[in-house]
C-alpha positions as CSV (number, residue, x, y, z in Angstrom):
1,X,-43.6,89.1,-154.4
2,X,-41.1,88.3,-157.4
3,X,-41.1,91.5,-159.9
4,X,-39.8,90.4,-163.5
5,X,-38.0,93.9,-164.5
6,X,-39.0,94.9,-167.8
7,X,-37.8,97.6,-169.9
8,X,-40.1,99.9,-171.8
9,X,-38.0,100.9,-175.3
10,X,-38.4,103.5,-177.5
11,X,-35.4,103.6,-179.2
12,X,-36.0,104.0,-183.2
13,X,-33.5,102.2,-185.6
14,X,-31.6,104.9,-187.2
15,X,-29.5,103.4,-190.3
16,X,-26.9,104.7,-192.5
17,X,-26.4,103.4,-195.9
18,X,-26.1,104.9,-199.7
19,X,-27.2,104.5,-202.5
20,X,-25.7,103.4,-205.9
21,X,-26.4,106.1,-207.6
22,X,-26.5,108.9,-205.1
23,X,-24.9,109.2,-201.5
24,X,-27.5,109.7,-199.3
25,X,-28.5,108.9,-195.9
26,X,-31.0,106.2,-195.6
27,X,-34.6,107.5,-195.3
28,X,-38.1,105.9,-194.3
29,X,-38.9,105.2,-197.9
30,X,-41.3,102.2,-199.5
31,X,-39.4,101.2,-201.7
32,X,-41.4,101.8,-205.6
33,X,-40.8,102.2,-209.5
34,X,-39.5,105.7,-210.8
35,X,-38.8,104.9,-214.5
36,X,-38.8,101.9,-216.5
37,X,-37.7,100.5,-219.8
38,X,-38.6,97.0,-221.8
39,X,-35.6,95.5,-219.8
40,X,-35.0,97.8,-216.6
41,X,-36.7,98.9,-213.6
42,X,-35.3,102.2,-211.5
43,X,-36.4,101.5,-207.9
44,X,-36.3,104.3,-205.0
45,X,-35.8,102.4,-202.2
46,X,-34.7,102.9,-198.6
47,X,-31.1,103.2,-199.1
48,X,-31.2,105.3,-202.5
49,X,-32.2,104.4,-206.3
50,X,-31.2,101.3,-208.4
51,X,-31.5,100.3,-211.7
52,X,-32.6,96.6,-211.4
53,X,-32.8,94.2,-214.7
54,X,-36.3,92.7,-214.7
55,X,-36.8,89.0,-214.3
56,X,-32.8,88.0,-212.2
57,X,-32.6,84.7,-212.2
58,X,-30.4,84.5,-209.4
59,X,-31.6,86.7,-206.4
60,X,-29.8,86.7,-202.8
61,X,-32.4,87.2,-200.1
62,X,-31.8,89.3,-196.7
63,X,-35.4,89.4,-195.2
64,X,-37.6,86.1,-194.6
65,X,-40.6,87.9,-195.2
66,X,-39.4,88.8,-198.9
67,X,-38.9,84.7,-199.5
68,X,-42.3,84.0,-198.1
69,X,-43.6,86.8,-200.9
70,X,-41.2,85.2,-203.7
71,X,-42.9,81.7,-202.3
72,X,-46.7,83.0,-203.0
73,X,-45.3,83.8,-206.6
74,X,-43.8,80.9,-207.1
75,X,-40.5,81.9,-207.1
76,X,-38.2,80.4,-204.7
77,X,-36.2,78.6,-207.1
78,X,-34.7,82.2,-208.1
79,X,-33.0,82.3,-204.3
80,X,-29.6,81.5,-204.1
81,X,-28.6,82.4,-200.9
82,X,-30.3,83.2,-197.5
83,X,-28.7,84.3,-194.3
84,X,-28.3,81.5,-191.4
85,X,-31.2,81.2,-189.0
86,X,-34.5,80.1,-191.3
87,X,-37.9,80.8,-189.6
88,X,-39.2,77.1,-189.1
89,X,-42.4,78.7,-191.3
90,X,-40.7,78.7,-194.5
91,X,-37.5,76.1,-193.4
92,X,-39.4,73.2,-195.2
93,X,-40.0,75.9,-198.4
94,X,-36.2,76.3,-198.5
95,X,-34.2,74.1,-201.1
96,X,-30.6,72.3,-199.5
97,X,-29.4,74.0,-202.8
98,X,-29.9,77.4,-201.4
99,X,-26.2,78.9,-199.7
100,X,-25.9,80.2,-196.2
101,X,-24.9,84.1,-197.0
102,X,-24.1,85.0,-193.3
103,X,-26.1,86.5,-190.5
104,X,-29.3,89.2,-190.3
105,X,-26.3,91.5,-189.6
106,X,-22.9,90.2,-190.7
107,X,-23.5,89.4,-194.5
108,X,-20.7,87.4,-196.0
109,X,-19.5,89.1,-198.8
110,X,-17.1,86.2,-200.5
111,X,-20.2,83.7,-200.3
112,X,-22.4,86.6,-201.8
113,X,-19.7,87.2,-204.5
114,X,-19.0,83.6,-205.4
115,X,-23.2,83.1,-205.9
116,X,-23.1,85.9,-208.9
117,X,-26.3,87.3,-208.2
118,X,-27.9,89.6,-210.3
119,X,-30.7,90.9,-207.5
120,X,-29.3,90.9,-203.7
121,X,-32.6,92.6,-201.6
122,X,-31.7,93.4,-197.6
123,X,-33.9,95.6,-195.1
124,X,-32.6,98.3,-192.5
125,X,-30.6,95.5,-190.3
126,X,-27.8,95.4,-193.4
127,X,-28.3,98.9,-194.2
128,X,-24.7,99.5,-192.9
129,X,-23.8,96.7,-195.6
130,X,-25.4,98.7,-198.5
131,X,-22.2,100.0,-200.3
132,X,-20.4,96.7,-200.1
133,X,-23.6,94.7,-201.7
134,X,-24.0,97.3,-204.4
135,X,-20.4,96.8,-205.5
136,X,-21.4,92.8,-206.0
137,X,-25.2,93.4,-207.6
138,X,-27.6,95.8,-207.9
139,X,-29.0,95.9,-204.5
140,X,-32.4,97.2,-203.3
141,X,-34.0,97.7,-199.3
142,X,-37.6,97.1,-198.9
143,X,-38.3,98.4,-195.2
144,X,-41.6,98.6,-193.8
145,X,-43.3,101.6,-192.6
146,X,-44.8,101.8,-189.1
147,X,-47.7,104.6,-189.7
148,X,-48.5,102.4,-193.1
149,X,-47.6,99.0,-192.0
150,X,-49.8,96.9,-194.6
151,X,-49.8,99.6,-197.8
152,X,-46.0,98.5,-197.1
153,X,-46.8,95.2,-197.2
154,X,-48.7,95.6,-200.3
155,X,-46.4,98.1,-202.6
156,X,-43.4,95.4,-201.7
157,X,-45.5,92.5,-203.3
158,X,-46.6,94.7,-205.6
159,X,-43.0,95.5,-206.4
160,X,-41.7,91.9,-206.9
161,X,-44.6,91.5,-208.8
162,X,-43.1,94.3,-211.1
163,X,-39.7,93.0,-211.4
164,X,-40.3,89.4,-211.8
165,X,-43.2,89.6,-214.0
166,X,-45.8,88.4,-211.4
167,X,-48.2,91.5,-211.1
168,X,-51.6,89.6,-211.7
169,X,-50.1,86.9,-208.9
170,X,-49.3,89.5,-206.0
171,X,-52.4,91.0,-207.1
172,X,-54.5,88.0,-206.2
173,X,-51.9,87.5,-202.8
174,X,-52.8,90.9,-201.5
175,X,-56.3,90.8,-202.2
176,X,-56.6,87.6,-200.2
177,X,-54.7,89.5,-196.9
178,X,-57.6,92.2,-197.4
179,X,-60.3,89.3,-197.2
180,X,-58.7,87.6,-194.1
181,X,-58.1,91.2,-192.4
182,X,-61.9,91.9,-192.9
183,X,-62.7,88.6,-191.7
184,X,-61.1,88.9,-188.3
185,X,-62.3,92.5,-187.8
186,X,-65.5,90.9,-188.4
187,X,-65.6,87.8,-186.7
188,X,-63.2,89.2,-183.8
189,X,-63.9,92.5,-183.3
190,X,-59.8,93.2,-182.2
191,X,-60.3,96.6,-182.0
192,X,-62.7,96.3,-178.5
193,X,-59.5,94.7,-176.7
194,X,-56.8,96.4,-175.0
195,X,-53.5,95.2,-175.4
196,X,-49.6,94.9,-173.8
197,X,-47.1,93.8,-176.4
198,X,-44.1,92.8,-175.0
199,X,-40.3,91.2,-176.4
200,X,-37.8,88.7,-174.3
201,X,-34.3,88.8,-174.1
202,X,-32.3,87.2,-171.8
203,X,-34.5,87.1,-168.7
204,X,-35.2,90.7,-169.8
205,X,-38.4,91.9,-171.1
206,X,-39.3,95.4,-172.8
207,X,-42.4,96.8,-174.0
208,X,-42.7,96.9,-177.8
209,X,-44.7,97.9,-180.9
210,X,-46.3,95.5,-182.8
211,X,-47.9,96.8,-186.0
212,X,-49.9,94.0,-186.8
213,X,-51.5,94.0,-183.8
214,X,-52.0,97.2,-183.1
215,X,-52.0,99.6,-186.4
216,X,-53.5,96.6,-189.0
217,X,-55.8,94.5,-186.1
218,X,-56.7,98.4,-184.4
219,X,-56.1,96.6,-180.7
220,X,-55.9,98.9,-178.5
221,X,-52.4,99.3,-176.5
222,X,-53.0,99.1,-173.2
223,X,-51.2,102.2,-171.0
224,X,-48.6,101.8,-168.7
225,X,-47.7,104.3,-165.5
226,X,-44.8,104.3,-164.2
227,X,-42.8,106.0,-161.1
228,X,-40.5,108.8,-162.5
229,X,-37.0,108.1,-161.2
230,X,-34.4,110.9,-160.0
231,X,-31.9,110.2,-163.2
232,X,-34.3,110.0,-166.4
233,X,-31.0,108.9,-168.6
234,X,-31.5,105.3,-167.1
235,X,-34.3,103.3,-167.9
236,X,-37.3,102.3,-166.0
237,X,-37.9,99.1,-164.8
238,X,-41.4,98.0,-164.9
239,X,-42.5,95.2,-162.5
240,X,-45.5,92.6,-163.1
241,X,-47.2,95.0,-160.4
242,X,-47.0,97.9,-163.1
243,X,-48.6,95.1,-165.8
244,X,-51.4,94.1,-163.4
245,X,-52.2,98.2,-162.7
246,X,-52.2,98.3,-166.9
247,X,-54.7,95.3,-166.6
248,X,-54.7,94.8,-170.6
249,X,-57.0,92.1,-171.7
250,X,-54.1,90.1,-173.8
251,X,-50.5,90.1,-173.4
252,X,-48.5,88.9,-176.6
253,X,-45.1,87.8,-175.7
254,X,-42.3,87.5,-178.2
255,X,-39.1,85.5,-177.2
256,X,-35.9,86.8,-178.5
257,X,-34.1,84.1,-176.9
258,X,-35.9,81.7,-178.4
259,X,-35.8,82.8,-181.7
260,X,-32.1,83.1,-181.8
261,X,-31.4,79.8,-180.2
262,X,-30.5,80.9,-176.5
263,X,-32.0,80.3,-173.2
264,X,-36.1,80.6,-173.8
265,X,-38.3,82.9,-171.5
266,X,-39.2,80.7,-168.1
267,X,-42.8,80.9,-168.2
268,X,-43.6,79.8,-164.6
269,X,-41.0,82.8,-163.4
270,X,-42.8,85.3,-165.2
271,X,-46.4,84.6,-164.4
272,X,-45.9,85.7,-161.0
273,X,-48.6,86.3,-158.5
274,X,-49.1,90.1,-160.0
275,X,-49.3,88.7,-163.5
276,X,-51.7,86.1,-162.4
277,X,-54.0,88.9,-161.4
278,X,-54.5,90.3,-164.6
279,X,-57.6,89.7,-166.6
280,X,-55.1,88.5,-169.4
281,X,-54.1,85.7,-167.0
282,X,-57.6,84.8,-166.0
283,X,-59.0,85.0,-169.5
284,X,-56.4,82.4,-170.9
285,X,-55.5,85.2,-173.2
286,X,-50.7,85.7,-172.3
287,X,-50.1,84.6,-175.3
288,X,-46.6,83.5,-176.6
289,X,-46.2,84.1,-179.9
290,X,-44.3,82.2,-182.0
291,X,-40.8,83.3,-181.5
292,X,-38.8,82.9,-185.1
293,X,-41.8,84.0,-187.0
294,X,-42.1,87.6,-185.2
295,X,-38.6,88.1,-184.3
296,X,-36.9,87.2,-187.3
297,X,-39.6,88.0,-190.2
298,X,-42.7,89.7,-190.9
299,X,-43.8,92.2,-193.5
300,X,-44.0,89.2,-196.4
301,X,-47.3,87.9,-197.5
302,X,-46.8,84.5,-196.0
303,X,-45.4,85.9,-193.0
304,X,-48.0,89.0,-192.6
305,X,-51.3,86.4,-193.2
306,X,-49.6,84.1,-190.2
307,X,-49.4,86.7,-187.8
308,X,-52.9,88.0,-188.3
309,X,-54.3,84.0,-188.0
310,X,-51.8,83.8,-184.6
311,X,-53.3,86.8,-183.0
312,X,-56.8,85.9,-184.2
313,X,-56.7,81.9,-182.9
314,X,-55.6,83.9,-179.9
315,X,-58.6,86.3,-179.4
């Protein structure tokens, strides 16, 4: 028998960045409106509190679910730069006009600068960037929150609504992600299924969280025992045995490598004997998802209404 190790994590993404106005760690914050004036909006955010001028005409963009929002409002031709690595969801929706502005992780700060933005908006993954950004334009992190997954969802639509003058428009948006969430609880009962969620990486897999799936959908995550080893600072391995003993009834697989443009998961290697055993496996229901669209974005309204239709189709 051929075990595929994979790793279960439960690390939690601690970042540091500050704020503009006050020097303060980052904090799990949904980012919202403090104070306003006929021009301004003060935003508390996840990395602090900015004053942002309403309606920027030039906005650099950090998180691919934010352009999928700014796309529902009609409002892509405000981007002026996006990092490298588009989501092939949204690469048609992107304009050849619109500059590369670095990685997820490595903004480039003399691109940035030479755009003159007057918005730049980033998530936790350029938290450590903050200070730098802020010095070029007001700057402003709109994170997602795990135990409130889609009211963070919502109050971030809601939010560019508020600063770009679109409230009525992200109104309508969110209200159709409450129909189509109704519809599949309805039509698909999720919340009767037991799942595994699980992430690729380099021949490596891990057990994940996926909010959507779990905490919006209400699927069940399936439970997985495993053999306590001697030194409990190392991780555990967990074989396709270990999967077949959790015996979910879908397995959603996300492949890192894929997304990021190295080698792809090898499917035939990984459904094994053991994983061929589950009632996943016989049901038709190890599902791949799509790679870019779960690794590299989420939490927009384009993105967040995709997901839900992936993991529906797949039910």
């Amino acid at each position: 028998m051929k075990n595929i190790s994979v790793v279960i994590l439960t690390s939690i993404l601690s970042l540091s960045s500050y704020s503009a106005v006050a020097k303060e760690p980052e904090k799990s914050v949904i980012a919202h409106v403090t104070s306003a004036t006929a021009n301004t909006l003060s935003i508390t955010h996840a990395a602090g509190v900015t004053k942002v001028h309403k309606n920027p005409q030039r906005v650099v963009i950090f998180d691919f679910g934010t352009y999928d929002s700014l796309d529902k409002l009609g409002l892509t031709n405000r981007v002026v730069g996006l990092p490298k690595s588009i989501p092939s969801y949204i690469k048609d929706k992107v304009s050849p006009a619109v500059s590369v502005v670095g990685g997820m992780k490595e903004p480039d700060l003399k691109a940035i600068e030479l755009l003159q933005p007057d918005l730049i908006i980033i998530t936790g993954r350029q938290g450590g960037s903050y200070d730098a950004l802020s010095a070029i334009a007001p700057t402003i992190s709109l994170t997602t929150s795990p135990k409130d997954y889609l009211i963070s969802v919502n109050k971030n639509a809601e939010l560019l609504g508020a600063i770009f003058d679109k409230k009525e428009e992200a109104k309508s948006q969110i209200n159709l992600l409450s129909q189509q969430l109704t519809s599949i609880k309805t039509e698909k009962e999720p919340s009767q299924l037991s799942a595994l969620t699980l992430i690729h990486n380099d021949g490596r897999f891990a057990v994940i969280h996926q909010p959507i799936i779990f905490d919006v959908l209400g699927m069940k995550p399936a439970k997985v025992i495993q053999k306590e080893r001697a030194d409990k600072k190392k991780r555990v391995p967990l074989t396709t045995h270990e999967i077949a003993q959790a015996n979910p009834d879908v397995i959603f697989i996300v492949d890192r490598s894929a997304a990021i443009g190295a080698t792809p998961l090898n499917k035939m290697q990984f459904e094994d004997a053991e994983l061929r055993s589950t009632a996943a496996f016989k049901n038709g229901k190890v599902v791949y998802l799509t790679p870019d669209l779960w690794y590299l974005s989420g939490g927009g309204l384009e993105s967040t209404a995709a997901q839900m239709t992936e993991v529906a189709n797949a039910l």
